[in-house]
C-alpha positions as CSV (number, residue, x, y, z in Angstrom):
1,X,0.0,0.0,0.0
2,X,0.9,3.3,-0.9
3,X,0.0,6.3,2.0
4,X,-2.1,9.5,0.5
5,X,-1.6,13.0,2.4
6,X,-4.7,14.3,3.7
7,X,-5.8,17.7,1.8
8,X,-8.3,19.4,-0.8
9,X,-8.0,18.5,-4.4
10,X,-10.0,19.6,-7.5
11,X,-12.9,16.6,-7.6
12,X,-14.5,16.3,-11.1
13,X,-14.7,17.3,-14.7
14,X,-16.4,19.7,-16.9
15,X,-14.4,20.3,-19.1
16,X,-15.0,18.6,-23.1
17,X,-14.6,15.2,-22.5
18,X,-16.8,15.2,-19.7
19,X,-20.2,13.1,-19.1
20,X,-22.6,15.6,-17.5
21,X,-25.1,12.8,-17.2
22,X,-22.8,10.7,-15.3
23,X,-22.1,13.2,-12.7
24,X,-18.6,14.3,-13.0
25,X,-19.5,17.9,-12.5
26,X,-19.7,20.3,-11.2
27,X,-15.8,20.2,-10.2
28,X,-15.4,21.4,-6.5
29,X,-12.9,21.3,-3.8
30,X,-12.6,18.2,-1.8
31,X,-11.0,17.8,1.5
32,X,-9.5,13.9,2.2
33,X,-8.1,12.5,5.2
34,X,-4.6,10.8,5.1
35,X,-5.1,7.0,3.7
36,X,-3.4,4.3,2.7
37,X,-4.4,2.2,-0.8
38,X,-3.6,-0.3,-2.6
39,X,-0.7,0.5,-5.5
40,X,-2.1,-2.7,-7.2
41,X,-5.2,-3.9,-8.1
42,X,-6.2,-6.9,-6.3
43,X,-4.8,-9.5,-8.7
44,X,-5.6,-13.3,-9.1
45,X,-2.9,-14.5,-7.1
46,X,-3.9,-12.4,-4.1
47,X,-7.5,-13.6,-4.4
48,X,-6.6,-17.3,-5.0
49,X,-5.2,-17.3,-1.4
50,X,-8.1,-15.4,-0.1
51,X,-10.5,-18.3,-1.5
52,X,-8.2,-21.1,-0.6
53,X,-8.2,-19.6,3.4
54,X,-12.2,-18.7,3.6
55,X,-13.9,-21.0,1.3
56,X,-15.1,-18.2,-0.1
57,X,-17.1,-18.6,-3.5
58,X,-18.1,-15.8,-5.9
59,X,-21.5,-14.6,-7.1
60,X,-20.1,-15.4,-10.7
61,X,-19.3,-19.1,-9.1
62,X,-22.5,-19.5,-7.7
63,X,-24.3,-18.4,-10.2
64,X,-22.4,-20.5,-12.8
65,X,-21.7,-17.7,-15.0
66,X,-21.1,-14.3,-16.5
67,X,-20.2,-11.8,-19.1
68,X,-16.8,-12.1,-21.0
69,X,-15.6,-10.0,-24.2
70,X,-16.7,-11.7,-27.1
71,X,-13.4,-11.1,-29.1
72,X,-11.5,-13.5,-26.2
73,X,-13.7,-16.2,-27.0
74,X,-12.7,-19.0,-29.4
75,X,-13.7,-18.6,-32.7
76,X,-15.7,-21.4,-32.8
77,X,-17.3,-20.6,-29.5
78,X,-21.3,-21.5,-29.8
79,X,-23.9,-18.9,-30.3
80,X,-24.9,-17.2,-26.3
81,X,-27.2,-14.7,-25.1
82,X,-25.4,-10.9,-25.6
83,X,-26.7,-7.7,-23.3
84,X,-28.9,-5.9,-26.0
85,X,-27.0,-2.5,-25.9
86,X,-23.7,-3.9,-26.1
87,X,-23.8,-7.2,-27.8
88,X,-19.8,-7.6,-27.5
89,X,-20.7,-8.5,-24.3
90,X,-21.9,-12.9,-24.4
91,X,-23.3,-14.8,-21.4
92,X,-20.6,-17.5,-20.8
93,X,-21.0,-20.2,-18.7
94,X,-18.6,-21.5,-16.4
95,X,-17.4,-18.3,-16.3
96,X,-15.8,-16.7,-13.2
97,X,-12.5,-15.2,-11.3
98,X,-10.9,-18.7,-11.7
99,X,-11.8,-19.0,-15.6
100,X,-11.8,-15.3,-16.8
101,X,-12.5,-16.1,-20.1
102,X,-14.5,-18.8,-19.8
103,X,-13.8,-22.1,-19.0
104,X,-11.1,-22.5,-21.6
105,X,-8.7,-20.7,-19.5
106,X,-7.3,-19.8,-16.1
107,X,-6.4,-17.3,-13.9
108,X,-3.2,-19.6,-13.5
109,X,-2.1,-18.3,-16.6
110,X,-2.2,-14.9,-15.6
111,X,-1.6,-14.7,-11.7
112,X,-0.4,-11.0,-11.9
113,X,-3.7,-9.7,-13.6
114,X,-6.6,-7.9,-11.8
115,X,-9.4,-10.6,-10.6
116,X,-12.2,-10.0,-12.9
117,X,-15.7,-11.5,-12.2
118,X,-16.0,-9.8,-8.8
119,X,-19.1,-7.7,-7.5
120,X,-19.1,-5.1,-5.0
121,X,-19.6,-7.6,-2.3
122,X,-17.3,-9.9,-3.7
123,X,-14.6,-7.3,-3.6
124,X,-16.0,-6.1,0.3
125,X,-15.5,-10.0,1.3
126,X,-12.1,-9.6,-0.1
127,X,-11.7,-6.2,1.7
128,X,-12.7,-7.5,5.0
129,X,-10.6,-10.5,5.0
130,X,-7.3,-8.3,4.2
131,X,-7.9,-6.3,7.4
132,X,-8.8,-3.2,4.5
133,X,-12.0,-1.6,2.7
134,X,-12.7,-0.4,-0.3
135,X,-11.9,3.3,-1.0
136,X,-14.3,6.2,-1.3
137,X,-14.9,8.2,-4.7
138,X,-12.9,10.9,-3.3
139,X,-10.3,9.1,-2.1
140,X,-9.9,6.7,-5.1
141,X,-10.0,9.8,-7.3
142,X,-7.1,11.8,-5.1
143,X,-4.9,8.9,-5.4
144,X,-5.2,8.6,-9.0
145,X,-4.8,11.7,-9.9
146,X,-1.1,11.6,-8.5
147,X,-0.6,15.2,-7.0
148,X,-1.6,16.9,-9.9
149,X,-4.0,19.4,-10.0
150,X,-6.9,18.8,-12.2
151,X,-5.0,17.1,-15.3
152,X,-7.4,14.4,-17.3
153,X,-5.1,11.7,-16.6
154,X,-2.7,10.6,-14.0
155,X,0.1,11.7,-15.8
156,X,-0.7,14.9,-16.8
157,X,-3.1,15.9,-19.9
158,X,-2.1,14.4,-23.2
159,X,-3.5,11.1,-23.8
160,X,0.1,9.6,-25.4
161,X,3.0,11.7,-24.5
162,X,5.6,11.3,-27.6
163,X,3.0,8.1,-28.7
164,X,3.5,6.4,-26.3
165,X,0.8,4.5,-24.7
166,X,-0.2,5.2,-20.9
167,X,-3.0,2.6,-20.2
168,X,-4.5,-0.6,-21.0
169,X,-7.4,0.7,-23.7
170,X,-9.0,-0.1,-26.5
171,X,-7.2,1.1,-29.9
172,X,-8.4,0.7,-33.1
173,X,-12.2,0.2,-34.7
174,X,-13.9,-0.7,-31.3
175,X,-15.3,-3.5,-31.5
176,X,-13.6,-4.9,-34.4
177,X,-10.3,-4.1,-35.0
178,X,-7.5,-3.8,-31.8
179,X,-3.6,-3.4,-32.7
180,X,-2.6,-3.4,-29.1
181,X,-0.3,-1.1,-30.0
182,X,0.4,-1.0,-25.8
183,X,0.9,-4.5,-26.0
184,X,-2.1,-6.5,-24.7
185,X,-5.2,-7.5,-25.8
186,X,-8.1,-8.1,-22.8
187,X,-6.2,-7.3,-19.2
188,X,-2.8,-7.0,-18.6
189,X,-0.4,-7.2,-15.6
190,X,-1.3,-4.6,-12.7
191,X,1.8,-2.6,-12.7
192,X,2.2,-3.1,-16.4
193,X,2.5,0.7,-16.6
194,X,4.1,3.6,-14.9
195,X,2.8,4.4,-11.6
196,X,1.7,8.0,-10.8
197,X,3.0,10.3,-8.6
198,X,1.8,8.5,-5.6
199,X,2.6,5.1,-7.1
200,X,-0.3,3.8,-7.6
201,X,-0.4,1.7,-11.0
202,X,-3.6,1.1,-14.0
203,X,-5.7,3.7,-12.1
204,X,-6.9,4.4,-15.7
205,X,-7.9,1.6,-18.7
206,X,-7.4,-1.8,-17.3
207,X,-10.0,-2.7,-14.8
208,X,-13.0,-0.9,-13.3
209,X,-12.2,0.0,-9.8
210,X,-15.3,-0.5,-7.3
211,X,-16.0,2.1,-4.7
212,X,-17.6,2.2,-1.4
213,X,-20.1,5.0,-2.6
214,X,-23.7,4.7,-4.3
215,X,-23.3,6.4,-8.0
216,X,-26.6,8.4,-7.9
217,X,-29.8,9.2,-5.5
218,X,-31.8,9.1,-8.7
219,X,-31.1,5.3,-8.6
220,X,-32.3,4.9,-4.8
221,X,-28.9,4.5,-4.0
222,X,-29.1,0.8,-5.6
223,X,-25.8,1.0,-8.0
224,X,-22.1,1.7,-6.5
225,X,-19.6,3.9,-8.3
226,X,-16.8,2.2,-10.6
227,X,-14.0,4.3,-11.6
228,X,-11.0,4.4,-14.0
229,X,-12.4,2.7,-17.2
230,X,-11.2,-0.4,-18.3
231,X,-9.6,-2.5,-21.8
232,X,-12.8,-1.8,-23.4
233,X,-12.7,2.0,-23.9
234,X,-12.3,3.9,-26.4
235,X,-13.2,7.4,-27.4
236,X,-15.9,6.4,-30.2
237,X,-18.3,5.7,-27.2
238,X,-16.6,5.5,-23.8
239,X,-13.9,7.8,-22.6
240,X,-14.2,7.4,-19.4
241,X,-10.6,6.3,-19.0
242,X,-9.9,9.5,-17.0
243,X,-9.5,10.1,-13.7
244,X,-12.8,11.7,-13.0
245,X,-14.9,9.8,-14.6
246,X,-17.5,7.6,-13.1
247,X,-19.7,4.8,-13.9
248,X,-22.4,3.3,-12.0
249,X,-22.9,-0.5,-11.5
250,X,-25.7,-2.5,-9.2
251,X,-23.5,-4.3,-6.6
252,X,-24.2,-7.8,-8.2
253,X,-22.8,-6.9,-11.8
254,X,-19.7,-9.4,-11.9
255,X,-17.8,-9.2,-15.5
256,X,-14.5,-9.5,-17.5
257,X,-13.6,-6.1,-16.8
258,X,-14.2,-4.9,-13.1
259,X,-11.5,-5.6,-10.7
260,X,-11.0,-3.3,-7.2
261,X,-8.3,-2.3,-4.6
262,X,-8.5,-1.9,-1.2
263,X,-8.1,1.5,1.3
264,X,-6.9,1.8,5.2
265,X,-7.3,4.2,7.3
266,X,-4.5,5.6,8.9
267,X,-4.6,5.0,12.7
């Protein structure tokens, strides 16, 4: 873990590449205790030794399946049910943490990626077992944002400084076409990038990053907040791969591309 001074920071977006709709605005002043967080995402390793020491079995597990990317499924993969508003996303059986991709593959494979498959409570269990919890909004979004004040991204505010890529995202002709010009394809290794100015590593593409906080009172309080934007987007529909951005989920949503790390308070 990685310890974040308390202080104000610049909370939010408005500028052009904002979401109004999701919330990001208006931007205000924040005050945030001193915390510690995770540098990492939680990876599969970590939560292979959490379920071998509690037993503990995933919604995903118990359920018997979830959602995975259809472009990491075989091509010869048989015909599933896909969500109606993004159809790249297929119904998999057998699908969970342990089998990311379905039950072709492992997590074994990849023991340095972010667990996938994970709801909110899930990621609490997790949370509670490590001694931790998971962060706030605020605090998530002051340790990603490094130090800096009010930059798009945790590095500053160019999306590829000198062309070089910063995050795991999509690139290309989304949902078609990906060069993986930053050298993966689906997740990738949680420090497979440079860390910000805190340290903390893939607080932007990757993984969705589960909160502590409901998203919105116009939803009851029903969905949590996810932040940082995951392998999946790209600017024709989603760029919310930037530190303020925000998406709400309903605790049970378990899929290929949400992950989490955990917070302490400082005692």
């Amino acid at each position: 873990m990685v310890a974040v001074p308390a202080g104000p920071f610049l909370m939010g977006s408005q500028d052009e590449l904002a979401y109004p709709a999701d919330g990001e605005g208006p931007v205000r002043t924040v005050h945030v205790d001193a915390f510690w967080i995770d540098a990492r995402t939680v990876t599969n390793a970590q939560f292979a030794s959490f379920t071998a020491d509690t037993g503990y079995r995933t919604s995903a597990e118990r359920i018997g399946w979830s959602f995975v990317f259809a472009g990491l499924l075989p091509d010869d993969f048989p015909p599933t049910r896909a969500v109606a508003a993004a159809p790249w996303w297929r119904q998999v059986e057998g699908a969970d943490w342990r089998r990311p991709d379905g039950p072709h593959s492992t997590w074994e494979t990849r023991p340095d990626h972010p667990v996938i498959h994970v709801d909110w409570d899930d990621a609490r269990a997790y949370c509670a077992w490590a001694g931790k919890r998971l962060p706030t909004e605020a605090e998530w979004e002051r340790a990603a944002r490094g130090g800096l004040h009010a930059k798009v991204f945790p590095w500053g505010d160019e999306f590829e400084p000198g062309g070089r890529p910063r995050m795991n995202v999509w690139q290309g002709d989304f949902p078609n076409r990906h060069p993986t010009a930053d050298g993966w394809y689906g997740t990738c290794p949680v420090d497979a990038f440079e860390p910000n100015g805190f340290g903390l590593y893939n607080t932007t593409g990757n993984v969705w990053e589960w909160c502590a906080d409901p998203f919105s009172p116009s939803h009851g309080g029903q969905q949590r907040v996810t932040k940082g934007g995951s392998y999946l987007c790209h600017a024709s529909y989603c760029r919310r791969y930037r530190v303020a951005a925000r998406q709400g989920l309903f605790p049970d949503s378990a899929t290929g591309n949400v992950g989490f790390r955990c917070a302490l308070d400082v005692t």
